[in-house]
C-alpha positions as CSV (number, residue, x, y, z in Angstrom):
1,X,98.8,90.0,92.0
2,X,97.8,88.8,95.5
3,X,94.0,90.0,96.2
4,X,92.0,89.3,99.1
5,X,88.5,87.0,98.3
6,X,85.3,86.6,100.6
7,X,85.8,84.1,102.9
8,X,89.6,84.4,103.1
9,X,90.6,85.3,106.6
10,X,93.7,86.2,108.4
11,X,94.8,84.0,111.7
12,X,94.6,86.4,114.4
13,X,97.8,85.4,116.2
14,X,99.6,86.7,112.6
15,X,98.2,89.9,113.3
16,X,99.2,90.2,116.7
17,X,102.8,89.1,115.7
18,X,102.4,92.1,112.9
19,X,101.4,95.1,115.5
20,X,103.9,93.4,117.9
21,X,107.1,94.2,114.9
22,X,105.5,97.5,114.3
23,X,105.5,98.1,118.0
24,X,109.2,96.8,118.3
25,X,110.2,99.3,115.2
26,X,108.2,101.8,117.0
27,X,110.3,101.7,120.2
28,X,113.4,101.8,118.2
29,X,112.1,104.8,116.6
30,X,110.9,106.4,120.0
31,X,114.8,106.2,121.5
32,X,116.0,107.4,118.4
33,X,113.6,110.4,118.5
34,X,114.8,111.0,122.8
35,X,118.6,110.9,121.5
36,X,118.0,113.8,118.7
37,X,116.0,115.8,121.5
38,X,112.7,116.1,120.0
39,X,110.2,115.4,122.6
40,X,106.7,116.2,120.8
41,X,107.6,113.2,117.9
42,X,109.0,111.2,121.2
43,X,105.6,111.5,123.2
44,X,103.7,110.6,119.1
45,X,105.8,107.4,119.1
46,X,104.6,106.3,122.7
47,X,101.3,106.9,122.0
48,X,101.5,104.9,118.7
49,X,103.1,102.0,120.6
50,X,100.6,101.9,123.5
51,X,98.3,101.6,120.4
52,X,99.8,99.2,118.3
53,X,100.1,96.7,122.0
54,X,97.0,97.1,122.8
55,X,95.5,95.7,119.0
56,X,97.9,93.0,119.3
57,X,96.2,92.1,122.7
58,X,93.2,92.6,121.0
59,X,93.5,90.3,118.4
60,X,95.4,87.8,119.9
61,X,92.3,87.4,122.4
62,X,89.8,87.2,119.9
63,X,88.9,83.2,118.1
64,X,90.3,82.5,114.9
């Protein structure tokens, strides 16, 4: 079982990479959502990937 100790830190450009796939699957998801004409879960999924681009800029900016 993997557990996370004090002092044990994640590299931030990992991260980034991370929000950027979620953000990738996210935009997939969005089309997918404008094909099947429902706009409401559409608009959620733009939202969510503005959101997920903007941590990945985050963390990508901040030291290791």
């Amino acid at each position: 079982m993997l557990s996370l100790h004090e002092g044990m830190t994640l590299h931030p450009i990992s991260v980034a990479v991370t929000f950027v796939i979620c953000a990738i699957l996210c935009g997939f998801t969005m089309v997918s959502m404008i094909k099947q004409r429902k706009k409401g879960l559409a608009g959620f999924m733009f939202l969510s990937l503005i959101v997920m681009l903007a941590c990945a800029y985050v963390s990508s900016t901040v030291t290791a």
